[in-house]
C-alpha positions, 0 to 999 in steps of 0.5 A: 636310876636312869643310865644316864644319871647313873654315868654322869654321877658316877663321872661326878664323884670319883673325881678329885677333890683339888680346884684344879682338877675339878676346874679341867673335868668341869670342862671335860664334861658336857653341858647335859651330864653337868646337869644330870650331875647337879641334880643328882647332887639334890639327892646325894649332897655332893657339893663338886656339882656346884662348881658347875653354876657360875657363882657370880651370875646365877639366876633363879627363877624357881620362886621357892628357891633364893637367888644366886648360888647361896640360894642354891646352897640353902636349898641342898642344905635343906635335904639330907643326903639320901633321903630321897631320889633324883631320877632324870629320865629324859635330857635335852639341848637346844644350844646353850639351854638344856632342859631336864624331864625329873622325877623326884621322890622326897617327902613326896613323889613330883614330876617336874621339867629343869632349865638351865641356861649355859654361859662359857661352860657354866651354868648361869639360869635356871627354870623349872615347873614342878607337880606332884605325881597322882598315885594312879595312871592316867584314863590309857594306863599312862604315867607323868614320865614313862614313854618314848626317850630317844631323840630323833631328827635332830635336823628338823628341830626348828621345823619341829618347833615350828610345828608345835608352836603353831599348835599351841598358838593356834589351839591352846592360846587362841581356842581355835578347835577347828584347827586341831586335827591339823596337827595330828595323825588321825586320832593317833596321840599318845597322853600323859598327862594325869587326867586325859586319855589317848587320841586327839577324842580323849583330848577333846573329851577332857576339855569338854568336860573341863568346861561343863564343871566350870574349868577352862583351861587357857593359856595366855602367853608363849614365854620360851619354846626350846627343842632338839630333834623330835621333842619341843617343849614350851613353856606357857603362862595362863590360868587352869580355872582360876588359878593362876598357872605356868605351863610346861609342855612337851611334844614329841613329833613324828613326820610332822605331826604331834604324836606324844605330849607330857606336861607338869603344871603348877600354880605362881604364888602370890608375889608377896612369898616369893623367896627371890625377885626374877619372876616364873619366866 
């Protein structure tokens, strides 16, 4: 378990179990140790973690989940405590977003990305995008979730937003390749995703390839770009060959240039087994 979660948990459950008490350390705590702390709570059962949704307000856009707190309720309902491990690995803030890098490891291991919108101290939204973790490393030797976690820069976050969603703009929803190399250090990039390797040529390669079996890879709409420092993630709608995909995808810039990139993919389900009405985005 991270040394984070590890903090944040333990901050969680040795703290009393009055509403009072629970409403001033609710207080005490900060927006990303309320989120490690909930969850936390998916692998343990805590039921104090709650507290940190606002129960009048919540809304869920994870289609599998319903709406509101019952929802999530039913979700924790769901999972006996300790049969499985929640372990968050990367926690961000971009004002009153905080968005979460998670390895889960239930009935199966997943890598997935949480976002939970903050209003008055408590939690009002949630996003996420989750993917099953391939039992082997990528072509470089790389998995879904390792790699750099300290966040730098924290007053280029908007210049580093920029950065990448121009790229994203540019290279992944427009297919202007001319303008790849713009964004890169060289050949310099390091890959996590589970099919590509490393470089800006293991990047091109794989979509080549993609594109010889018949897979093109296009991405439509930019729904939400969120950041802090040297990481930007964005948040994407578009198609993974003929599936109908959301994409989440996490950069890591170093002086100006895309130097790291992680991402979790997963299809939107057809409408009709939705489990609420608030769409992906």
């Amino acid at each position: 378990i991270s040394i984070i979660s590890g903090i944040a948990f333990s901050a969680c459950i040795n703290r009393s179990n009055s509403k009072e008490q629970i409403h001033t350390d609710s207080l005490e705590l900060t927006k990303k140790e309320k989120v490690v702390a909930l969850l936390k709570s998916l692998e343990t059962g805590d039921q104090q973690a709650i507290n940190y949704i606002n129960e009048h307000k919540y809304i869920q856009h994870n289609l599998a989940v319903a709406d509101g707190l019952e929802g999530f309720k039913a979700l924790l309902q769901q999972i006996p405590p300790n049969s499985g491990t929640v372990n968050t690995v990367r926690i961000f803030q971009d004002a009153d977003y905080v968005f979460a890098h998670t390895a889960y490891n239930f009935s199966n291991p997943q890598v997935a990305f949480d976002i939970f919108r903050f209003e008055d101290g408590k939690i009002v939204e949630h996003w996420d995008n989750l993917q099953n973790k391939p039992a082997s490393a990528n072509p470089s030797g790389r998995g879904m979730i390792d790699g750099t976690i300290e966040v730098e820069d924290h007053d280029k976050t908007e210049e580093n937003k920029k950065i990448v969603r121009n790229f994203v703009d540019d290279v992944l929803v427009n297919i202007r390749m001319d303008k790849l190399d713009h964004y890169f250090n060289g050949d310099q990039y390091i890959q996590h995703n589970p099919q590509i390797a490393d470089q800006v040529s293991g990047l091109r390669t794989a979509l080549v390839k993609l594109a010889e079996n018949g897979v093109i890879v296009k991405y439509e709409h930019i729904h939400q770009v969120l950041g802090e420092g040297n990481f930007v993630l964005v948040i994407s709608e578009g198609y993974f060959g003929k599936e109908h995909t959301s994409f989440y995808d996490l950069f890591r810039v170093e002086e100006g240039k895309i130097a790291e990139h992680w991402d979790v993919l997963e299809k939107i389900p057809a409408k009709e087994s939705w489990k609420n009405e608030n769409g992906k985005f």
